[in-house]
BAZA-656470 format. One line per field, with one value per residue (C-alpha): x, y, z; residue number from 1. Coordinates in steps of 0.5 Angstrom, whole numbers, plus 2048, in hexadecimal, padded with zeros to 3 digits. Layout:
<recs>
px	[X_...]
py	[Y_...]
pz	[Z_...]
n	[NUM_...]
</recs>
This chain:
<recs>
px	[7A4_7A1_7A3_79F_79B_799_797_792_790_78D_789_786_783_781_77E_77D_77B_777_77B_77C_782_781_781_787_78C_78A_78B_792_794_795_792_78A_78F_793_78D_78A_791_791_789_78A_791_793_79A_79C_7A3_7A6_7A5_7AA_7A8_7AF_7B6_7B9_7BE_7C5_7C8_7CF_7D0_7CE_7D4_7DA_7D7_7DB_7E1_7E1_7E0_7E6_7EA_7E8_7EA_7F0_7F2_7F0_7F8_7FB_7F7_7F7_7F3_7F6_7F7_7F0_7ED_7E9_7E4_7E7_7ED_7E8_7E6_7EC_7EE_7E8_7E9_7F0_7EC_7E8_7E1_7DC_7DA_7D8_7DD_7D6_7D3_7D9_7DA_7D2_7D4_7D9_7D6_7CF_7D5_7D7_7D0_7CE_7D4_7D4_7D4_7CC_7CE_7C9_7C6_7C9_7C5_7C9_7C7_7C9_7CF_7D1_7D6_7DC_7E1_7E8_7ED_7F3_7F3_7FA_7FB_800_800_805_809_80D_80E_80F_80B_80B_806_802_7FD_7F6_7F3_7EB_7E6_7DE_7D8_7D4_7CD_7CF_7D4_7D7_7DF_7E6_7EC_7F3_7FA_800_807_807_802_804_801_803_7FF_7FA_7FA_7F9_7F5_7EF_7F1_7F0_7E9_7E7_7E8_7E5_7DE_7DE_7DD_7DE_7DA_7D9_7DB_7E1_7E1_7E9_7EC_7F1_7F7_7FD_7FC_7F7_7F7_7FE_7FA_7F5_7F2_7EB_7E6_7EB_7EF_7F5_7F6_7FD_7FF_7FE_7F8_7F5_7F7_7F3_7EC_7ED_7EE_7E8_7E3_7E1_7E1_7E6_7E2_7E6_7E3_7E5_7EC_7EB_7E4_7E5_7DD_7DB_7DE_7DC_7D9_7E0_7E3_7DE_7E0_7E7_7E8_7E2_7E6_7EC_7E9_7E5_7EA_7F1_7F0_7F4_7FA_7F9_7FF_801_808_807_803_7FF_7FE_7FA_7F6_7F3_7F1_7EE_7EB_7E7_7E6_7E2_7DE_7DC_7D8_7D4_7CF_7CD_7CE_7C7_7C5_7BF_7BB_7BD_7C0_7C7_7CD_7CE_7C6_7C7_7CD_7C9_7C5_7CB_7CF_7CB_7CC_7D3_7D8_7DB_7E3_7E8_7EA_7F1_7F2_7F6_7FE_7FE_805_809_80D_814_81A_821_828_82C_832_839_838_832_82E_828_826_81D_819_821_823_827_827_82B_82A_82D_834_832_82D_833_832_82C_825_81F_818_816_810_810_809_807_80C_810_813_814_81A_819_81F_81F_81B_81D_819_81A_816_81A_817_817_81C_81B_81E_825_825_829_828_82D_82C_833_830_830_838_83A_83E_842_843_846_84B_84D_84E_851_84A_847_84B_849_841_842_83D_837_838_83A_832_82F_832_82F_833_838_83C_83C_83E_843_845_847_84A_850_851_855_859_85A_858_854_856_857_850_84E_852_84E_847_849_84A_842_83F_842_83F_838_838_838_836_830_830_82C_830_836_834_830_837_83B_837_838_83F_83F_83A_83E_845_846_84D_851_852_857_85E_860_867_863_860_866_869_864_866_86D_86F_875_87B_882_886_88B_887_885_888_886_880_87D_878_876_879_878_879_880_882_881_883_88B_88B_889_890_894_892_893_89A_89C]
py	[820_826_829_827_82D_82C_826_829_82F_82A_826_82B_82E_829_826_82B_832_82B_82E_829_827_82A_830_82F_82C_833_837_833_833_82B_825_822_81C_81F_822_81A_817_81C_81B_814_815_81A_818_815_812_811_809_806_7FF_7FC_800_804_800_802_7FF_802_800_7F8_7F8_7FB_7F7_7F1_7F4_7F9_7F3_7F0_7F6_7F5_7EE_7EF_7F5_7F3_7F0_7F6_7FB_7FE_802_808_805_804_803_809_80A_80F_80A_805_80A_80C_805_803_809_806_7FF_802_803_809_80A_811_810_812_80B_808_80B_80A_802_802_806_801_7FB_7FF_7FF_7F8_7F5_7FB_7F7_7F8_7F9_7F4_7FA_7F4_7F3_7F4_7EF_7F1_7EF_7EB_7EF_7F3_7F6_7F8_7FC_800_807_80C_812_818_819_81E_81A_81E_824_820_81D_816_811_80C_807_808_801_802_7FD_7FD_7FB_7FA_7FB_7FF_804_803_804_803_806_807_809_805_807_801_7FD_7F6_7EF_7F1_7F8_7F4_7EF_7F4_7F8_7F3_7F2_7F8_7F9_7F3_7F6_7FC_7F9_7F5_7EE_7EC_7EC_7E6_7E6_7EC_7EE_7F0_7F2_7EC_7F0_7EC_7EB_7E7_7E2_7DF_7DD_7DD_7D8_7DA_7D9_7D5_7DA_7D7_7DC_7DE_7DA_7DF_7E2_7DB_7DB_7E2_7E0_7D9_7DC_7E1_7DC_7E1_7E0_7E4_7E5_7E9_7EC_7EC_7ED_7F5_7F5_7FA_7FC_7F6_7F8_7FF_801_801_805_80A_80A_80A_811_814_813_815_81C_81E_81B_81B_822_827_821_820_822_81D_81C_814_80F_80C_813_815_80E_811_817_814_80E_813_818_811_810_817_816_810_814_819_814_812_80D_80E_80D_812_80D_80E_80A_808_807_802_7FF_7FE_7FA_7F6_7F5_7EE_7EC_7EB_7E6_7E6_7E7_7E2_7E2_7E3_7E8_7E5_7E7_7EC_7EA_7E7_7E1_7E1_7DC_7DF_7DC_7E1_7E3_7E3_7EA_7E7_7ED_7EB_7EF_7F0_7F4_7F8_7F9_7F7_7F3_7F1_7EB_7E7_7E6_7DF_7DE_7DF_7DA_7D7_7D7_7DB_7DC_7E5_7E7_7ED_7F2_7F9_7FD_7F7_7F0_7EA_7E6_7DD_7DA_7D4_7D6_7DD_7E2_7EA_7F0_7F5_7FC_7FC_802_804_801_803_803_7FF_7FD_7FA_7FA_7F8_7F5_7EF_7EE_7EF_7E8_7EA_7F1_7EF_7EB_7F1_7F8_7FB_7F9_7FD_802_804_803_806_80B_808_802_807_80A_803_802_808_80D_809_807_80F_810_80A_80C_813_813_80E_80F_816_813_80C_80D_80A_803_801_805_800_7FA_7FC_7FD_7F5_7F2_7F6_7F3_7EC_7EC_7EE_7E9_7E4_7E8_7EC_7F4_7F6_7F3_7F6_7FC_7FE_7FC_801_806_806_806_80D_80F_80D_80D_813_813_81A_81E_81D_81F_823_81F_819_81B_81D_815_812_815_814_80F_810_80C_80B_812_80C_80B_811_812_80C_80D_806_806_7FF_7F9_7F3_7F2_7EF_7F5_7F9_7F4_7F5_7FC_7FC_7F7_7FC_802_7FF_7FC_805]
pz	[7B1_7B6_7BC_7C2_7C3_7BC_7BC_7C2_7BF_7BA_7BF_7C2_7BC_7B9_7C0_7C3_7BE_7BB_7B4_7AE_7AC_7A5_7A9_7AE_7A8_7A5_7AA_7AD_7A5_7A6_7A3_7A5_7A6_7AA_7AE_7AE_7B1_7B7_7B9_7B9_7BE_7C2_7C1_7BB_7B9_7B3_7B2_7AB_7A9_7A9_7AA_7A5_7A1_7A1_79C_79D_7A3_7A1_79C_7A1_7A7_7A6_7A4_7AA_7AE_7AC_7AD_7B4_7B5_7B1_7B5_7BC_7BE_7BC_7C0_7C8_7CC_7CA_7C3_7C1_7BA_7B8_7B4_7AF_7AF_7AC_7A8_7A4_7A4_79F_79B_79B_798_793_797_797_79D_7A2_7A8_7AC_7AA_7AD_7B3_7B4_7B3_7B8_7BD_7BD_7BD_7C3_7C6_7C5_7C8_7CE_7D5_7D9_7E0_7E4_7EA_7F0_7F7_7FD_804_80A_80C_807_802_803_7FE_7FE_7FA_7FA_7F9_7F6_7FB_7FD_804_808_80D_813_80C_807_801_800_7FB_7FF_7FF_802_804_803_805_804_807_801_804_80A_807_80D_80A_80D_80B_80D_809_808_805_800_7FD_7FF_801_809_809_805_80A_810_80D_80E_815_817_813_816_81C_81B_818_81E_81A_813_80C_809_802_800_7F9_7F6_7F0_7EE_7F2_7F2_7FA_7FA_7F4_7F1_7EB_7E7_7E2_7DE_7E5_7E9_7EE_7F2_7F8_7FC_802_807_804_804_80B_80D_809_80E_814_813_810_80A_803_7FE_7F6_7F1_7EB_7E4_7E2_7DF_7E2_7E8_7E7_7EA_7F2_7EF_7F7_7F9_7F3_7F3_7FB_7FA_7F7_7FA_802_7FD_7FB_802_807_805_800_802_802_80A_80E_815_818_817_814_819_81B_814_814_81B_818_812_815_819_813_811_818_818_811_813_816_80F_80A_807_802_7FE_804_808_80D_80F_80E_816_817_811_814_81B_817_813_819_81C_815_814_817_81E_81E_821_827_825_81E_818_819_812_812_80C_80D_80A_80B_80C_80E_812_80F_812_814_818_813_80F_808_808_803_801_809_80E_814_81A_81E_824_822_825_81F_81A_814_817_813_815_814_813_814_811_813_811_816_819_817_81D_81B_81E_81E_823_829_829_828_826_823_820_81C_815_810_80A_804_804_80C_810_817_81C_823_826_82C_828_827_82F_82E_828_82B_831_82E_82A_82C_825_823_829_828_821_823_82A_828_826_82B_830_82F_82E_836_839_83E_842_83D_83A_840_841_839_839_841_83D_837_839_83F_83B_834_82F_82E_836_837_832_836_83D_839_835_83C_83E_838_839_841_83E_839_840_845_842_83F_845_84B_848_846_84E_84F_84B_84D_854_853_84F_853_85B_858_853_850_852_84C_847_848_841_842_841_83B_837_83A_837_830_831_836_83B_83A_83D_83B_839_834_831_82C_829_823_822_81D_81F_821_826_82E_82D_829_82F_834_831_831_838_839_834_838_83F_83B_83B]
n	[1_2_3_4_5_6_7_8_9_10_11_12_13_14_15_16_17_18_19_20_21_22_23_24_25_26_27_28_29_30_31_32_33_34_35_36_37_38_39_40_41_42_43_44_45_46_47_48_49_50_51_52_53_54_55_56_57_58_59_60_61_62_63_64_65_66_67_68_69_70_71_72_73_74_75_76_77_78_79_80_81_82_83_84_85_86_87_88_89_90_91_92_93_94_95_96_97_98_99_100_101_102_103_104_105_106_107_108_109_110_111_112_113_114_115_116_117_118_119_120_121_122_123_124_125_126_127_128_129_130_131_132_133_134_135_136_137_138_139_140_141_142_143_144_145_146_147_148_149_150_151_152_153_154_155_156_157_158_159_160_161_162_163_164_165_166_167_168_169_170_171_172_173_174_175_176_177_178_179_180_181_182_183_184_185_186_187_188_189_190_191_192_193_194_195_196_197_198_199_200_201_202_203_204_205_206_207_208_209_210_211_212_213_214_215_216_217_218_219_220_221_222_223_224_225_226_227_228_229_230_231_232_233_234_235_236_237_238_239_240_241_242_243_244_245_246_247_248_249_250_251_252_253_254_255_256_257_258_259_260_261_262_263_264_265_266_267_268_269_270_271_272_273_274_275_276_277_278_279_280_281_282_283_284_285_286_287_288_289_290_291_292_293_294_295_296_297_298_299_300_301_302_303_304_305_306_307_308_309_310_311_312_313_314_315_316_317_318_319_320_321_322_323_324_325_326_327_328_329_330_331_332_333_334_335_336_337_338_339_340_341_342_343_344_345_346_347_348_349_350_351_352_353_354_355_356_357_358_359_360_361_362_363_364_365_366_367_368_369_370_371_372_373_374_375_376_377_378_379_380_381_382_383_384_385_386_387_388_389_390_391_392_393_394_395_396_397_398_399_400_401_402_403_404_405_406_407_408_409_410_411_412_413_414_415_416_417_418_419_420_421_422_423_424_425_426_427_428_429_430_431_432_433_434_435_436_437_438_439_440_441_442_443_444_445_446_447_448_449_450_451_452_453_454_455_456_457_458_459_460_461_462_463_464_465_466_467_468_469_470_471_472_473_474_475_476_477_478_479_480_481_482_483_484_485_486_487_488_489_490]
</recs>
């Protein structure tokens, strides 16, 4: 076949120099035939009647076949049949035949199979999709793995993100609430992965959604759809998105002394976009999203408490265990059943027609307030004595002060007794009332200083010089009582 030019030489001077072809292929050294096929078409293919025969291929196809099938159980992805395996194997079996042809049967076998993407139509207010990203952020100097929370507005391409410490159902939860109250409305269908969050289990097409997931699309009125187990192009939007907020915006590793902190940043790195994003129309993501907006479903009055639910009973420590940390609670719950509500920073403990709101500790982490064991605490002082410390802290300044006057004239343990007696009084008449009290007594009536003698008493106490000479490493009352009556007897 000749080259383009070629083929345009010889129109021209048969056409136009008005030559004959006898000349021309004289001239060109080509066949008057090969003249004839250019002057009848500028552009002339190569037309085979019927496709070549490839008899080599017909005899090992079947057998490669079979290999495939036979193979299929015993294979992953990382390893997959090959064509030069499939190839040494038929040597193995006695076929002849290239490893060219072989690889040229798998590669159009790969082809027919290959999934066509259908180029999908998004309406205004009508799909969002969402997906969790891995990330490394910088937090109060030190680095830590967490999970970015992305949803996508599939026409608009309005996004929101924020990050998370882990990627659970209650940060899966949260961060719908808080998209929603971003966009200012909701979509009407939401596209997932088939994240254990969401759905408990899953049958072919049927899906049986968790609990409280269930509850979230309730309250929101909107539609989950879930693409295709390994399928993660069918929400493709949201992964493209993903990794692109993951390189502009969070690369360099960001730094923030706090997470709500980075969330802001990040947030507001997002907003800053939506006005220089452009489609292939030349609008931007803000003017597309003022056209969306009306579109879109209005919010509840109230937003979905992301929280998880989780039943409890209180020890007899009135501690409870969440997510590998401790708690403590009201000494007056102790061996009773709770409900935790357990949300992305805090958990709220039920219990009866009580309430109360704690911070959550990481994992190891034990939080214990001994506020909640005034009752106990008044009736022993040894064990106000050993946690003095923190109570004393929990309590505030008057009884530091109070503490730290009687412990040097009185000792440990009588300090103890005294602060037992204060918590017994609060229990029944209230922290704040006693407390003004206790501060107007040290604040009106200060104690004068310590007398050094004093001191050394407390340590060694002062007896009888009868009694002196006596060492009694212990004993009872009555042990004492009949030596006074034989020093008294001298």
């Amino acid at each position: 076949m000749l080259k383009m030019g070629q083929a345009h030489v010889i129109r021209h001077k048969v056409f136009i120099e008005g030559r004959s072809i006898r000349q021309v292929a004289r001239e060109m050294a080509i066949s008057r035939n090969t003249v004839r096929k250019y002057l009848a078409q500028s552009e002339p293919k190569r037309v085979e009647p019927q496709p070549r025969g490839r008899p080599v291929l017909q005899k090992v196809k079947s057998r490669i076949d079979g290999l495939l099938s036979e193979w299929a159980p015993r294979t992953t992805a990382k390893q997959r049949i090959t064509g030069s395996r499939i190839h040494e194997q038929l040597l193995l079996e006695g076929y002849t035949v290239g490893v060219t042809t072989v690889r040229d049967y798998l590669a159009e076998l790969k082809r027919v199979k290959r999934e066509v993407f259908i180029p999908l139509l998004h309406l205004p207010g009508q799909v969002a999709q969402v997906d969790f990203f891995e990330v490394t952020v910088e937090i109060d100097g030190k680095r830590q793995k967490a999970w970015q929370f992305v949803m996508r507005l599939a026409y608009s391409g309005r996004d929101f993100a924020c990050i998370y410490e882990r990627c659970n159902q209650v940060a899966f939860l949260d961060g719908h609430v808080r998209a929603f109250q971003h966009f200012g409305a909701v979509p009407a269908r939401i596209v997932y992965d088939n994240l254990s969050a969401a759905v408990k289990r899953r049958l072919g097409m049927s899906i049986e959604l968790t609990d409280r997931f269930r509850a979230l699309a309730s309250h929101y009125l909107f539609e989950p759809c879930f693409a295709r187990p390994g399928e993660g192009h069918d929400k493709g939007s949201v992964e493209a998105r993903g990794k692109g907020i993951r390189l502009r915006h969070l690369t360099p590793i960001p730094q923030a002394e706090t997470l709500p902190e980075l969330n802001v940043q990040l947030l507001a790195g997002l907003e800053a976009t939506t006005g220089s994003r452009k489609d292939r129309q030349g609008r931007t993501v803000k003017e597309r999203f003022e056209e969306e907006r009306p579109l879109l479903r209005c919010l509840p009055v109230r937003p979905f408490e992301a929280r998880q639910v989780i039943p409890l009973v209180v020890d007899r420590q009135a501690m409870v265990r969440i997510e590998g940390a401790e708690y403590s609670l009201p000494s007056g719950w102790a061996s009773l059943q709770i409900m935790a509500f357990v949300g992305v920073a805090d958990i709220r403990f039920e219990c009866r027609s009580e309430s109360l709101v704690v911070p959550k500790v990481p994992r190891g982490g034990r939080l214990v307030s001994y506020r909640h064991y005034l009752k106990e605490l008044a009736r022993k002082p040894q064990a106000v004595r050993q946690v003095a410390p923190k109570l004393l802290a929990e309590l505030g300044a008057p009884y530091q002060g109070l503490w730290e006057m009687l412990c040097p004239r009185y000792g440990e343990l009588e300090a103890a007794r005294v602060v037992a007696k204060l918590l017994g009084a609060i229990d029944h008449g209230g922290e704040a009332r006693i407390s003004r009290a206790l501060q107007n007594i040290l604040e009106h009536k200060p104690i004068p200083p310590v007398d050094p003698a004093m001191t050394v008493a407390t340590t060694q106490p002062l007896v009888p010089i009868s009694l002196s000479s006596y060492n009694v490493e212990s004993g009872h009352a009555a042990d004492y009582d009949r030596l006074l009556e034989e020093a008294s007897g001298e």
